[in-house]
N, C-alpha and C positions, 0 to 999 in steps of 0.2 A: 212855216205855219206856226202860230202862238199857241199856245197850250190854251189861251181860250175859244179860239177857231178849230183846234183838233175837238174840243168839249162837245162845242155846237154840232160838226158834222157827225161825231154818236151820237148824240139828241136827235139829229137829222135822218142820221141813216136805221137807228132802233125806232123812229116814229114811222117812216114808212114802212117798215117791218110789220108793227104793231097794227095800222092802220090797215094794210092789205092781208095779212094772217092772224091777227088776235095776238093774246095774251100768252097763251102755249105756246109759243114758238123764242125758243133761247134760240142766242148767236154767238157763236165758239171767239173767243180772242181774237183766234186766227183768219177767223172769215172778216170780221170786223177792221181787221189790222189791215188786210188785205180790199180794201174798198177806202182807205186813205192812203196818200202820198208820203207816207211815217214814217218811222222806224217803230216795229213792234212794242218797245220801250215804252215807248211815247204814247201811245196808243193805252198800255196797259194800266200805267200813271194817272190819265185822264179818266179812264173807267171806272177807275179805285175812287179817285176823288169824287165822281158824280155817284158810286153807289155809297158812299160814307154820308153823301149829303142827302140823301135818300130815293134819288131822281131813279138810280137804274138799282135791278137785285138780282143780284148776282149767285151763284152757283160751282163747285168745284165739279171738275170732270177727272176721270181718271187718266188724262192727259196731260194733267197737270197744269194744262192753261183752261179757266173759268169761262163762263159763259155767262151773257148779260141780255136783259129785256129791260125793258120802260119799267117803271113805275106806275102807280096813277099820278102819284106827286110830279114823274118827269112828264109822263102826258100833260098835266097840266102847264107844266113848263114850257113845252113847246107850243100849244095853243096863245099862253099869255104874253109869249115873245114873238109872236106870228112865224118860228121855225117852219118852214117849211121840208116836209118828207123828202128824202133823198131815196130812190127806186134803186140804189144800187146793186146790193144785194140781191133782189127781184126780178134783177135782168137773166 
């Protein structure tokens, strides 16, 4: 998987999140890492990059691993690319 396919499936999987729960609802690394095919690495790389570009905002936990939600700039992301929600998480 390309680090711009791992990008889209957070866009995919924090929109269905968003879409079925709102905007109070963080998603730990871990759970997130754990609903792609990744190595957690890889996972954490691509989160950094999409909340630096503003899409996702992110949060420290005292786990040490951050937690992430949409944006509105990333909601609109996924609308304007026809992203469709990934229910992963949800299951």
């Amino acid at each position: 998987m390309t680090d711009a396919e791992i990008r889209e499936r957070i866009l995919s999987v924090l929109y269905a999140v968003w879409k079925e729960r709102g905007f109070d609802v963080w998603v730990s690394l871990n759970e997130l890492a754990g609903s792609l095919p990744v190595e957690l690495v890889a996972v954490q790389r691509n989160a950094e990059l999409l909340a630096r570009l503003g899409m996702l905002e992110r949060i420290a936990a005292l786990s040490g691993f951050p937690s992430y939600r949409l944006s509105a700039q990333g909601i609109l992301e996924c609308e304007q690319k026809g992203i469709q929600p990934d229910p992963v998480l949800l299951r």
